[in-house]
C-alpha positions, -999 to +999 in steps of 0.1 A: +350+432-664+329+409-687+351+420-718+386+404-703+367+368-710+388+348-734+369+316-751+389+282-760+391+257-786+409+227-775+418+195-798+442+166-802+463+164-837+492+146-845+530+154-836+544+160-867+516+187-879+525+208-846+546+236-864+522+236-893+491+241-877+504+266-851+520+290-883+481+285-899+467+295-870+492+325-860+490+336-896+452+338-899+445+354-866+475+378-872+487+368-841+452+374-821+454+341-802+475+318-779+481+289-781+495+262-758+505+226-766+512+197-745+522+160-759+501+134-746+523+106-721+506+076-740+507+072-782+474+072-798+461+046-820+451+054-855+422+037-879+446+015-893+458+002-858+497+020-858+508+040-829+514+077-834+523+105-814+498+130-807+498+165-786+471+184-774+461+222-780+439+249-763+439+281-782+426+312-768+407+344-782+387+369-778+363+371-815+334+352-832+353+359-865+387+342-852+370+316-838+356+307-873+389+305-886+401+282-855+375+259-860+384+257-900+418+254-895+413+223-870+391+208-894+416+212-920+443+191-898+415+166-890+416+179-854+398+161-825+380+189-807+368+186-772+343+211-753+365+231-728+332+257-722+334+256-681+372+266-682+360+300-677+337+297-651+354+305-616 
């Protein structure tokens, strides 16, 4: 039953890079993940003080390997990641 566990990366990156990051991430897991976006109700603030639009992300999967990839990918899009760890736990 232990091998049905799925870990998570979740994040926050801007609106307009939705479509981009989500073909990256599809492409270099070959489509060994899912991934599920939501757009945050308030605009974010960035550095320079303007209001963007931002949505959230969780991806699932099952590897160590793919979960490399995830992590340099969100890096890449200069992702906010969060620690989602005790979504799994019952």
């Amino acid at each position: 039953a232990d091998d049905m566990t799925f870990s998570n990366i979740a994040g926050v990156i801007p609106t307009a890079d939705r479509v981009r990051f989500e073909r990256m991430l599809y492409r270099s897991t070959r489509g060994n993940c899912y991934i599920r976006f939501s757009a945050l109700s308030e605009r974010a603030m960035d550095a320079s003080g303007n209001r963007i639009d931002k949505v959230c992300f969780i991806v699932f999967y099952k590897s160590s390997a793919i979960e490399t990839k995830i992590k340099r990918i969100c890096d890449a899009f200069s992702a906010n990641r969060y620690n989602m760890k005790d979504l799994n736990r019952p």
